[in-house]
DRENTOR-407776 format. One record per residue (C-alpha): x, y, z; residue number from 1; residue in three letters. Coordinates in Angstrom, 3 decimals. Example, Ala and Ser with C-alpha at 12.3 -4.5 7.8 and 13.67 -1.06 7.14 Angstrom:
       c1       c2       c3 seq type
   12.300   -4.500    7.800   1  ALA
   13.670   -1.060    7.140   2  SER
end
This chain:
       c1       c2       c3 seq type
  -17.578  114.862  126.388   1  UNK
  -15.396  111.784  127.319   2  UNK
  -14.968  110.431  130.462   3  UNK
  -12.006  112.483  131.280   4  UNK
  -13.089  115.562  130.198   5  UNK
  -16.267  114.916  132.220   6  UNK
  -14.141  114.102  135.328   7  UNK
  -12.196  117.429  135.171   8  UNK
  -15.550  118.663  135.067   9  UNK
  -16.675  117.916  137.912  10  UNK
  -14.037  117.800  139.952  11  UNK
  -13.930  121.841  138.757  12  UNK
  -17.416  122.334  140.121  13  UNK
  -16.945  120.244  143.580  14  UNK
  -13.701  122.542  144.280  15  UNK
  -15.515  125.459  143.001  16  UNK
  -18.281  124.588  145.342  17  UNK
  -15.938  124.127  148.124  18  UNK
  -14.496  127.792  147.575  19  UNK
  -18.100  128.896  147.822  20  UNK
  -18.808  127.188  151.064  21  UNK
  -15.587  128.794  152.989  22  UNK
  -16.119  132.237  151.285  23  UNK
  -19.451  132.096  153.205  24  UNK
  -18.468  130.271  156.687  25  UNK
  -15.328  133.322  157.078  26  UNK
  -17.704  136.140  155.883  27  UNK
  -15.401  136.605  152.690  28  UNK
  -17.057  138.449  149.677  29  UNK
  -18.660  135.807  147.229  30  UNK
  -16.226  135.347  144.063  31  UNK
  -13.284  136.962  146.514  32  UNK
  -11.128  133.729  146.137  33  UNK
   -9.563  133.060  142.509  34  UNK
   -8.823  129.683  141.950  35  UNK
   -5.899  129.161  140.111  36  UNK
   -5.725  125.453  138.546  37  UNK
   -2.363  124.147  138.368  38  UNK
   -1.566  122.698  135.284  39  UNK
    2.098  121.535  135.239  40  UNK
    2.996  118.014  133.861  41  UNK
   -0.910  117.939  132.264  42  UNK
   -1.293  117.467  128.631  43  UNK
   -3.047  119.842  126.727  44  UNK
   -6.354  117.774  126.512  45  UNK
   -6.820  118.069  130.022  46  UNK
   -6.192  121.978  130.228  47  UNK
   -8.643  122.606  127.424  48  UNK
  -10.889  120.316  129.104  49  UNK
  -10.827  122.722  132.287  50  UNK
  -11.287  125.580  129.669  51  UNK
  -14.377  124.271  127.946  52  UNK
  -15.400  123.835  131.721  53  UNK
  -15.418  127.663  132.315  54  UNK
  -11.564  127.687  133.771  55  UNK
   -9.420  130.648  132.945  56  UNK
   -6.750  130.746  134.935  57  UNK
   -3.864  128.592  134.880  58  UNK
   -0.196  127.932  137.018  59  UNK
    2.715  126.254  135.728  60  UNK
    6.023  125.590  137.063  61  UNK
    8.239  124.835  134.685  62  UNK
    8.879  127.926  132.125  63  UNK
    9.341  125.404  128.470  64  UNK
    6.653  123.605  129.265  65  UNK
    4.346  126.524  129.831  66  UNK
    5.541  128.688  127.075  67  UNK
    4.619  125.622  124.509  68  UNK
    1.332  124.997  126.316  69  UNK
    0.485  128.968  125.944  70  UNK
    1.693  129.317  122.226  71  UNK
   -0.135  125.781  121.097  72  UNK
   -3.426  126.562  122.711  73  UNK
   -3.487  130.446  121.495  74  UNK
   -5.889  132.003  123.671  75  UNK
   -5.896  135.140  124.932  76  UNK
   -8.715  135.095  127.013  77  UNK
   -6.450  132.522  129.003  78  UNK
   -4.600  134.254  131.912  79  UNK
   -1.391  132.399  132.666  80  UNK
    0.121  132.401  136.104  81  UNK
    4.232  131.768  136.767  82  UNK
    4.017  129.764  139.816  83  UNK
    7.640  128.267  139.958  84  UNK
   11.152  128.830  141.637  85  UNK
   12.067  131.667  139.206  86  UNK
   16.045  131.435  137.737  87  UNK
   17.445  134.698  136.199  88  UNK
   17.863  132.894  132.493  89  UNK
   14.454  132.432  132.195  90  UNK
   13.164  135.802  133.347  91  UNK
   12.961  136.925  129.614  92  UNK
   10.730  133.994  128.389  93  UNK
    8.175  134.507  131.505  94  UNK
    8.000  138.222  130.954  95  UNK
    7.150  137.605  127.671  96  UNK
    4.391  135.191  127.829  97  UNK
    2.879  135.029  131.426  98  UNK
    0.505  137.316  133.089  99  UNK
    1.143  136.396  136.290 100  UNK
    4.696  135.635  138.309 101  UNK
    4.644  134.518  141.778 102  UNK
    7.688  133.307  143.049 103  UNK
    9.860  137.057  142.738 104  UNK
   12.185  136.982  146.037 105  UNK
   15.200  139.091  145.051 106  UNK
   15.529  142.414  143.222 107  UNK
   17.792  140.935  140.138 108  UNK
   14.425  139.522  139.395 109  UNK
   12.366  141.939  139.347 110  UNK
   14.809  144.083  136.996 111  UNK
   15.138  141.067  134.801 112  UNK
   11.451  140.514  134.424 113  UNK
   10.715  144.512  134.196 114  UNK
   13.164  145.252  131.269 115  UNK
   12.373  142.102  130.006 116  UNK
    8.237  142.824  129.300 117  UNK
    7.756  143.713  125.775 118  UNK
    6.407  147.368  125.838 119  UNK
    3.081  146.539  123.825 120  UNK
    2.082  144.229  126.482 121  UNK
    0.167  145.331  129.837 122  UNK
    2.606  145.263  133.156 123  UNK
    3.221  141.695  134.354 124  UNK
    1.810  141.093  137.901 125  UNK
    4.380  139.769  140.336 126  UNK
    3.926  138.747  143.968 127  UNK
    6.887  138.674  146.240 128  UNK
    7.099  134.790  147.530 129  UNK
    7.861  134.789  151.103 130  UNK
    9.408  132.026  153.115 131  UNK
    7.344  132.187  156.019 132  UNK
    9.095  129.046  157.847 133  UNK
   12.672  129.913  156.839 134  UNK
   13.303  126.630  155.433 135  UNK
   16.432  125.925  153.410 136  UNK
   15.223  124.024  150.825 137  UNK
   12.563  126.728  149.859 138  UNK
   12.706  129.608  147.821 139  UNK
   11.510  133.314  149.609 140  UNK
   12.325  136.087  151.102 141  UNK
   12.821  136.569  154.637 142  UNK
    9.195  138.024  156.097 143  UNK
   11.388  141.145  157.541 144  UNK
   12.944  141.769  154.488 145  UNK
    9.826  142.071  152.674 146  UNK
    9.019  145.937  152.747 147  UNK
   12.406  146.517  151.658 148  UNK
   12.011  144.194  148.713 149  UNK
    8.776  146.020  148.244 150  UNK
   10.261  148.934  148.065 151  UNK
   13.021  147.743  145.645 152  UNK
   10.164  146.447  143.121 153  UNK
    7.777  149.315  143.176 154  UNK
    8.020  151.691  140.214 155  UNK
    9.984  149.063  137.827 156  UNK
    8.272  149.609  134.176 157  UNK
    6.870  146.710  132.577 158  UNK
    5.815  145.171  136.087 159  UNK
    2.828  145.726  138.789 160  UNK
    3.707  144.571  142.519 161  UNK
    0.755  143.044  143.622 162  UNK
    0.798  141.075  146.320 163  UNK
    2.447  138.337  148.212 164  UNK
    2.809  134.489  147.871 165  UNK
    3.935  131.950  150.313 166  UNK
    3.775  127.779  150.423 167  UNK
    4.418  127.089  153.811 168  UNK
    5.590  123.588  155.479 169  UNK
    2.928  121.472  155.787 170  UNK
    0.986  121.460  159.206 171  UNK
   -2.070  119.112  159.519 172  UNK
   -3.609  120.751  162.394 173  UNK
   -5.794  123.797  161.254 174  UNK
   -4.848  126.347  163.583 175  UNK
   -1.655  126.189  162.729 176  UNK
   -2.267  126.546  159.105 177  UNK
   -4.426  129.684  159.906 178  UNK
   -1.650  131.324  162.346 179  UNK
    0.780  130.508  159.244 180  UNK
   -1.020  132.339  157.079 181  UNK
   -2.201  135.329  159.073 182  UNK
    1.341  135.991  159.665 183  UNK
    1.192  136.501  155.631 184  UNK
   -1.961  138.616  155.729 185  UNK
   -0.443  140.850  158.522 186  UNK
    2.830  141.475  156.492 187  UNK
    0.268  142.488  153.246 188  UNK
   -1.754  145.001  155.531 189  UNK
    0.857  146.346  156.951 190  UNK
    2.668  147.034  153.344 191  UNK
   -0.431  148.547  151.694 192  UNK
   -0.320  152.365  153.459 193  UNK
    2.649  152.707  151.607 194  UNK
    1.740  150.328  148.575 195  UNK
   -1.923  150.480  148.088 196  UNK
   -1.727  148.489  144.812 197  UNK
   -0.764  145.242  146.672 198  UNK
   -4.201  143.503  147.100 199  UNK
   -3.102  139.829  146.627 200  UNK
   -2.247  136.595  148.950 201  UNK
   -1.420  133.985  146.809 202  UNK
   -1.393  131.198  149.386 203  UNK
   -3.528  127.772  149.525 204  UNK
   -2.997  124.608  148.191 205  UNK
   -5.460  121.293  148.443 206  UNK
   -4.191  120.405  151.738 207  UNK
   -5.050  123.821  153.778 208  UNK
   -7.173  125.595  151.412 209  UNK
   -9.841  126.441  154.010 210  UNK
   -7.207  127.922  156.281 211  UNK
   -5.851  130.222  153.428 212  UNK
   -9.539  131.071  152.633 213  UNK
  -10.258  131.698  156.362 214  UNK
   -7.040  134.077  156.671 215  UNK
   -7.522  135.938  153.461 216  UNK
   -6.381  134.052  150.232 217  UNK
   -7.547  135.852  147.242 218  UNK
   -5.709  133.197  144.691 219  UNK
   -5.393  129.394  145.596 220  UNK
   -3.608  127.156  143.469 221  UNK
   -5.243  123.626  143.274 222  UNK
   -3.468  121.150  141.042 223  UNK
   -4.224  117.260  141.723 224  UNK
   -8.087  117.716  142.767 225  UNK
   -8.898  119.191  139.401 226  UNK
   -6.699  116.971  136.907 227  UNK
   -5.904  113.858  138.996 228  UNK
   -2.605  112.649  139.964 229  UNK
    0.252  113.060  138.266 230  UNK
    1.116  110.781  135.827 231  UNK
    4.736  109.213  136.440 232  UNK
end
């Protein structure tokens, strides 16, 4: 193992252990928290390094890149996670190739992506993203026009609603990252009486990852504490 390879290593295992730590300080069930490691911009070394390191799960934001990344390394015991701003012309290639899609926030999405799935293929999971601080620059749904949206997505062939996802704007203090993100959790409880298949919050990044444990994160997408920064 080289010295990279060993890095990614460990820095696996320390966020790993980290995950472990909150799941036990908020009484959450041990192995309740996914973490999803965020691979855009890495080279392919350094995801197989995370894969020979016991690391299955994988985001990437930029569709091309991905799709190359999942056709070079060609393994299906990989699951691969949409994480990006999603645009309508590339619905077809993330149906196609991705497990996972995060960012859905409008219903010309969701159709695109559905009728897009190749029929031998299980039902891509999508998660509604959800602009919690109504920021302009930021992709997401309105939080009050989520059960509508919901509604809109459930029953689609070739796609499984399950959950929501959210990147709010950065607060440093901690209660404020944990009222953020119970906001989130509320709108998900609320939803599942009439959509009991909706069991995920996608929320978390490095920066307020034991908030989004605390508050009921059940995937977390950490990027730079895994592979480093990003080279420019």
């Amino acid at each position: 193992m080289n010295d990279s390879s060993s890095s990614i290593a460990q820095s696996l295992q320390t966020v790993g252990a980290q995950l472990v730590n909150y799941e036990q300080r908020y009484q959450r069930a041990a192995g309740s928290v996914r973490l999803l490691a965020v691979s855009k911009r890495k080279p392919l070394s350094a995801i197989q390094a995370a894969i020979a390191s016991g690391q299955r799960a994988f985001g990437e934001n930029y569709v091309d890149e991905g799709v190359e990344k999942i056709l070079t390394l060609g393994d299906a015991s990989i699951e691969w996670h949409f994480i990006g701003a999603i645009q309508s012309r590339k619905c077809a290639s993330i149906a196609q190739h991705f497990q996972w899609a995060h960012g859905v926030d409008r219903v010309k999405v969701a159709n695109k992506l559905s009728s897009s799935r190749p029929a031998a293929s299980p039902p891509l999971n999508i998660c509604l993203q959800v602009n919690l601080d109504n920021e302009d620059a930021k992709a997401g749904v309105a939080i009050e026009d989520v059960p509508a949206l919901a509604a809109e997505c459930t029953g689609l062939p070739g796609i499984t609603l399950r959950g929501l996802m959210a990147i709010p704007a950065p607060r440093e203090d901690m209660a404020e990252q944990r009222a953020t993100f119970a906001r989130l959790k509320t709108c998900l409880t609320s939803l599942q009486t009439e959509f009991p298949q909706m069991d995920t919050l996608s929320m978390g990044m490095s920066g307020d990852l034991e908030a989004a444990v605390a508050e009921g994160a059940t995937i977390v997408r950490v990027g730079t504490a895994i592979f480093g920064a990003r080279e420019s």
